[in-house]
N, C-alpha and C positions, 0 to 999 in steps of 0.2 A: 635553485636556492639563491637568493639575493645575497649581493655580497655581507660579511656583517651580522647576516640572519642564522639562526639557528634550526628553522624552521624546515622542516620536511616538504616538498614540491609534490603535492599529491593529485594528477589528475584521475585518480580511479576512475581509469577507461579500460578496466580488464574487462574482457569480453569474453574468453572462452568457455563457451556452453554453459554449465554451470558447476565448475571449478571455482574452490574461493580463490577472491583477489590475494594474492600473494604480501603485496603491500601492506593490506590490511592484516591480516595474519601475522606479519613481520613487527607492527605498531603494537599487537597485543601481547605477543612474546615481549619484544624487547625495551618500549617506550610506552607502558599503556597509556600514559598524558601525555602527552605530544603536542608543538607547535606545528602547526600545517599551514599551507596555501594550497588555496584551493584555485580550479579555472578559472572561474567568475569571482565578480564583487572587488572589493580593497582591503588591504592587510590579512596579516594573520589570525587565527585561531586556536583555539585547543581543541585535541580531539581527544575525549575521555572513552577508555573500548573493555573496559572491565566492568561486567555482570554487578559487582555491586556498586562500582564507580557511577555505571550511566542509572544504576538507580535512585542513587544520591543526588545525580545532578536533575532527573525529572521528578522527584519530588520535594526536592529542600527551595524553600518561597527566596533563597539568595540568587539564584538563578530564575530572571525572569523572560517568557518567550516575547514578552509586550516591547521589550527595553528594545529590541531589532526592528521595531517600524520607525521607516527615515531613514533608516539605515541602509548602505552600501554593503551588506554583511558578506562575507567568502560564503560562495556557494558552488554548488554543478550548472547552473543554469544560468542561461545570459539574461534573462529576465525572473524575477522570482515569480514562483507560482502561485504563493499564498496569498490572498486579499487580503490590505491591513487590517479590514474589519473580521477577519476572518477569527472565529473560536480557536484554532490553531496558532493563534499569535494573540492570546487572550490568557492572564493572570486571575487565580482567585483574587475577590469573589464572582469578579465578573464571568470567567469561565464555568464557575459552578453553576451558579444562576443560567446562562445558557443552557449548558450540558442536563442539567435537572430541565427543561423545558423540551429538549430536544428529543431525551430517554424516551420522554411519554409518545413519539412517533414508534419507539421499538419497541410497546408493548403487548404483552404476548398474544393480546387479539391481532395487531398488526402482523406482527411478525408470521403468526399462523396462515395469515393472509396472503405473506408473499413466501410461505414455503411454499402454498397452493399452487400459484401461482409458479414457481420456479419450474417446479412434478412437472405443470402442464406442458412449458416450453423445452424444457429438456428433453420429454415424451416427443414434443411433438418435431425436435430437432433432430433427432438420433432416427427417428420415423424416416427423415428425409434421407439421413445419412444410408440407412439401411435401403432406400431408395436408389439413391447413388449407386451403389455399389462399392464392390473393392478392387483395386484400393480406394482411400477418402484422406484430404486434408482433417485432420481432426479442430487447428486452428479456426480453419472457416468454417468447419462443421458442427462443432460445437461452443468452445472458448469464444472464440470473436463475438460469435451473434448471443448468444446467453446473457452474460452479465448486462449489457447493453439492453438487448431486449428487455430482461429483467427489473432493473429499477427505470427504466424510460414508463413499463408497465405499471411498478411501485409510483412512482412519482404523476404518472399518466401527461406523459409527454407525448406529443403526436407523432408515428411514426417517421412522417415526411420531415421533421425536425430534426433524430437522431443522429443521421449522419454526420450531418453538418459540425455539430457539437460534438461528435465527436472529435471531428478535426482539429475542432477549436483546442481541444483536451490535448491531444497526441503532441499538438505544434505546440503549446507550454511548456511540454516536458522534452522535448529537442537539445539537445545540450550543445549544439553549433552556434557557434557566435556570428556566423550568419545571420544565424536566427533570429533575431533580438526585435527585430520590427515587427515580423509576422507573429514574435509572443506576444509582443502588448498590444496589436491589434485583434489577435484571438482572444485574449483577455475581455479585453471593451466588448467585443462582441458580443462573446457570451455570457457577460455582464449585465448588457441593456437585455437579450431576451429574458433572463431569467429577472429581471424586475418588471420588464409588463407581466409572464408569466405569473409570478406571485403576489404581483396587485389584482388580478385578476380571480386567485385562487380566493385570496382573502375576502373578495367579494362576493364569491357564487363558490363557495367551500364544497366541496365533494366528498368522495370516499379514498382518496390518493393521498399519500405520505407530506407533502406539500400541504394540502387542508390541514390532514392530522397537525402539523409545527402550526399552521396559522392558527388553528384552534386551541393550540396545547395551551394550558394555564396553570401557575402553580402561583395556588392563592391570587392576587391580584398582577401576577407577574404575565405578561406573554411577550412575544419574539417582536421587536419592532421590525419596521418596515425593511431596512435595510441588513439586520441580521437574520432575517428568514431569506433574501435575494442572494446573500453569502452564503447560508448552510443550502440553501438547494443546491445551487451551484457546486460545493464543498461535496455534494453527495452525488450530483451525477459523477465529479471526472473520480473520486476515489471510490463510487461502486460501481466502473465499468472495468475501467482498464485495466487496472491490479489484480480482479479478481479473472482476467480475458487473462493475464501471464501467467496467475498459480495454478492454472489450470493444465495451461499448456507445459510447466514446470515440472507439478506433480507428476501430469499423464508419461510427461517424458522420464523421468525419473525411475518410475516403478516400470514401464516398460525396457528400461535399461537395465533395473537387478529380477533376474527371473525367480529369485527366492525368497525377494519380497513381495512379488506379484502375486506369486502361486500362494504362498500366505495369507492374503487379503483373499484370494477367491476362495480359500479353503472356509476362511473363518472370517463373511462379508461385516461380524457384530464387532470387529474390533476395528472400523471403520475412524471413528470419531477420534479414538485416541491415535491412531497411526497418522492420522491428518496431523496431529496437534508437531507428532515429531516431525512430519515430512518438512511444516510450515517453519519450525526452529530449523531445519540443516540446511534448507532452499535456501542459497543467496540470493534474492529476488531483485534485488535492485545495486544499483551502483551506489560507494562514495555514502554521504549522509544528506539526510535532509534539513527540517529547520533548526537553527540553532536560538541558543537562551546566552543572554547578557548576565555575566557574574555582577548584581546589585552594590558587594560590598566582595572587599577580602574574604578569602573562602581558601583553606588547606583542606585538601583533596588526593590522600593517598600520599601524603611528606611532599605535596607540590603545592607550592603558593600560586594563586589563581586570585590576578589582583579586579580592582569595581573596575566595571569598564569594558573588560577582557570579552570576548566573543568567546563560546563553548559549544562546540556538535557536539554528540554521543552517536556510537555505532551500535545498533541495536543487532548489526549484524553481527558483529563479534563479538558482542555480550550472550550471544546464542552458540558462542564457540568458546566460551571461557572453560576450561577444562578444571579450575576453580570450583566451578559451581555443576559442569556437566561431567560424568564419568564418559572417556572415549568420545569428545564433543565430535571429533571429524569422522565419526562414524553413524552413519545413518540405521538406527532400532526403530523400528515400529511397534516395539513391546514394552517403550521407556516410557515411564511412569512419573518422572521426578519433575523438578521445575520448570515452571509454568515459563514459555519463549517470550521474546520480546518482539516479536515481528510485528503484531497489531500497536507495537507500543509500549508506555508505562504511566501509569501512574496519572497525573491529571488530564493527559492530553492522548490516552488509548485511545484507540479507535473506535467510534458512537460505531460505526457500521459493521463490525467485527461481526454481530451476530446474524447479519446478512448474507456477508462475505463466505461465515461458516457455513452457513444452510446451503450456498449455492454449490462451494466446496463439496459438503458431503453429498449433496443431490446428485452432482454431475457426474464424481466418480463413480459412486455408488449404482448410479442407472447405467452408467454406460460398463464397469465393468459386468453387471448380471448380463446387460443385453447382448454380450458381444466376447461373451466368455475365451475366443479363440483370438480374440487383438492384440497385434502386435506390429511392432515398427517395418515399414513396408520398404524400409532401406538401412544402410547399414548407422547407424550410429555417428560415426565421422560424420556426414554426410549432410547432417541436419544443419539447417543454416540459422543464423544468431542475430538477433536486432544486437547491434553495434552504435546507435546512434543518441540512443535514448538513457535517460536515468534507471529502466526496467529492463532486466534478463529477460529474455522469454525467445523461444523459437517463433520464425517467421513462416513456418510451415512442418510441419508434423504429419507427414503421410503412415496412414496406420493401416493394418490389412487383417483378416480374422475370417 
C-alpha cells in the first residue's frame, strides 16, 4: 500500500487448485467496495463484490466500459487483452446494435450445427483416448484439443493455423511483466490474420460462423469491416481456452467429491442444472477482468464513487454472496436458485455462453456414460496448477477407469 493510500495491494495471485482466493473472500465479508491496486496499469480502483452491487454496476448506463479506452486502467495483465474496438469495451447503443447482429450467428440452426459438430469431436476424442489406454491425460485428451478444435471447426479455421493462435491467445493472458512485448506482439499478430481472414470470408461467404456475422443483418444494419476482424478474434481466444479450463475444473471437481459424481452417474438428466452450480462455485479465474469508468457521482451501497473513478466487479464473489446464495461455499448440484454470474451480466454476458454450454454439457456427459469407472489416477495433492495465467485450471489431470 502506498504511503497515504488507503487502498488495498491486491495481486490475486492465489493459486491453490481450486480454493477460493482468500483475499477475495475477505473484501466481500469485510469491505464489499473497496479501493484496490492492482499488478498492472496506474492508480487505484474500486472493486464492487456484492451480487447486487456488481449488478448495479453492469447495468446502470453511469458506469461506462467505453470511458477505459486510452486508458492506463489497474488490471492483472501487463498488456491489456481487450481490442479498443472490441464489443467488450462498447456502451449502448453501440453495443446493442452489435450484440443484436452478432446473436443472429447463434441461431438455433447454428447452434444445432455446432452441437453436431461438438458429438462428433468429442466421440471421436474419447475414441482415441479409450485407444490410449489407462491411464490418460484427460487435459490432452479431451479439454485441450475440444474447445479448440471446436470453434476453429465453427469458425472453419485451417487446422495448420490453430496452434499458432492459439499461442498467440495463452501469451495475452500471461500475467508476467516480462511479458509485455511478446503480448502486444501476439496481439498484432493475430490481429492482421484475422482481417485478411475476414476479408476474405466476406467475400467467398460460406457455411462457418465468420460468413454467418459477415452476412448477419438487422434491417440495414451489418458488422463493418473492422468489428467483424474484433468479434472473430473476440470468439476464437474466449471459445477455446476458458472452456479447455472448465473442463478440466469440473472433471476435477466431481472427480474429487465421490457423492457428487455417483450422483450424476446415477441420474445423467440432471446434467444441465448441476453444470449451472458447478460453473457458480468454480473460481475459474484470478482477480477481475475489465473494468467501467463511473461517468457521473454514483452512491453505491452508502459509498460515494465519484465521475472519473475506475470500478472492477467480482463476478466471482457475487457467485459467493451468501446474501443472495443459501450455503454459497458449499457446492449443491440440486440448487435451483439464482442464476451465476460466471458468463457475466447484463449487457456485456457472454454472446458465447451458449456454445460454451453445449460443449460443457457434451464433454461431461459423453465421457462420464463412456467411462463409467473414471477416476483420478493419482492422489489429489498431486495435481499440478497453472500459476501463471489469469485462468485456474490443472496442467495435467491423469484419470484412470
Amino acid at each position: 500500500m502506498k504511503p497515504g493510500s488507503t487502498a488495498r495491494d491486491c495481486p490475486f495471485d492465489y493459486a491453490e487448485a481450486l480454493e477460493f482466493d482468500p483475499q477475495l473472500k475477505s473484501l466481500l465479508t469485510d469491505e464489499p467496495i473497496a479501493r484496490i491496486r492492482l499488478p498492472h496499469g496506474e492508480g487505484e480502483a474500486w472493486l464492487v463484490t456484492r451480487y447486487e452491487d456488481v449488478r448495479t454496476v453492469t447495468t446502470d448506463r453511469r458506469f461506462s466500459r467505453s470511458a477505459i479506452i486510452g486508458r492506463n486502467f489497474p488490471r492483472m495483465t501487463p498488456e491489456p487483452i481487450v481490442q479498443d474496438e472490441a464489443i467488450n469495451v462498447m456502451d449502448p447503443p453501440a453495443s446493442s446494435r452489435l450484440r443484436s447482429l452478432v446473436s443472429k450467428g447463434f441461431a438455433p440452426r447454428h447452434l444445432e450445427r455446432m452441437r453436431v459438430r461438438t458429438q462428433h469431436v468429442v466421440d471421436e476424442l474419447l475414441d482415441q483416448m479409450d485407444q490410449h489406454g489407462s491411464p490418460a491425460d484427460l487435459m490432452e485428451h479431451l479439454a485441450g484439443p475440444l474447445p479448440l478444435t471446436t470453434i476453429c471447426e465453427v469458425l472453419e479455421i485451417p487446422e495448420a493455423d490453430s496452434s499458432q493462435l492459439r499461442a498467440h491467445a495463452r501469451t495475452m493472458m500471461d500475467t508476467g511483466i516480462d511479458n509485455r512485448d511478446s503480448a502486444v506482439h501476439a496481439k498484432a499478430e493475430m490481429r492482421a490474420y484475422f482481417e485478411t481472414l475476414t476479408a476474405h470470408r466476406r467475400q467467398n461467404p460460406g457455411d462457418d460462423l465468420i460468413s454467418a456475422l459477415a452476412t448477419a443483418r438487422d434491417g440495414d444494419e451489418i458488422l463493418n469491416d473492422q468489428e467483424l476482424t474484433v468479434m472473430a478474434m473476440v470468439l476464437l481466444i474466449t471459445g477455446q481456452d476458458t472452456t479447455t479450463y472448465e473442463i478440466g475444473n469440473i472433471a476435477y471437481t466431481l472427480l474429487t467429491r465421490p457423492k457428487e459424481l455417483a450422483m450424476l452417474r446415477a441420474r445423467p438428466e440432471m446434467l444441465p442444472q448441476a453444470l449451472e452450480e458447478l460453473l457458480r462455485f468454480i473460481p475459474f479465474r484470478k482477480g477481475v477482468g475489465i473494468p467501467r469508468v463511473a461517468t457521473e457521482d454514483v452512491e453505491l451501497s452508502g459509498v460515494k464513487i465519484r465521475a472519473g473513478d475506475i470500478v472492477h466487479v467480482s463476478y466471482l464473489t457475487a457467485n459467493r454472496d451468501s446474501r443472495k446464495f443459501e450455503r454459497p461455499d458449499e457446492l449443491d448440484l440440486e440448487r435451483t436458485t439464482l442464476p451465476h454470474m460466471t458468463f457475466g451480466w447484463g449487457g456485456h454476458h457472454c454472446l458465447g455462453a451458449p456454445l460454451a454450454t453445449t460443449e460443457l454439457q457434451i464433454a461431461l456427459g459423453t465421457l462420464l456414460e463412456r467411462f463409467p469407472g473414471l477416476k483420478l489416477a493419482k492422489p489429489a495433492e498431486e495435481v499440478r496448477w497453472n500459476t501463471t495465467s489469469i485462468w485456474r485450471y490443472p496442467l495435467e489431470l491423469p484419470v484412470t477407469w
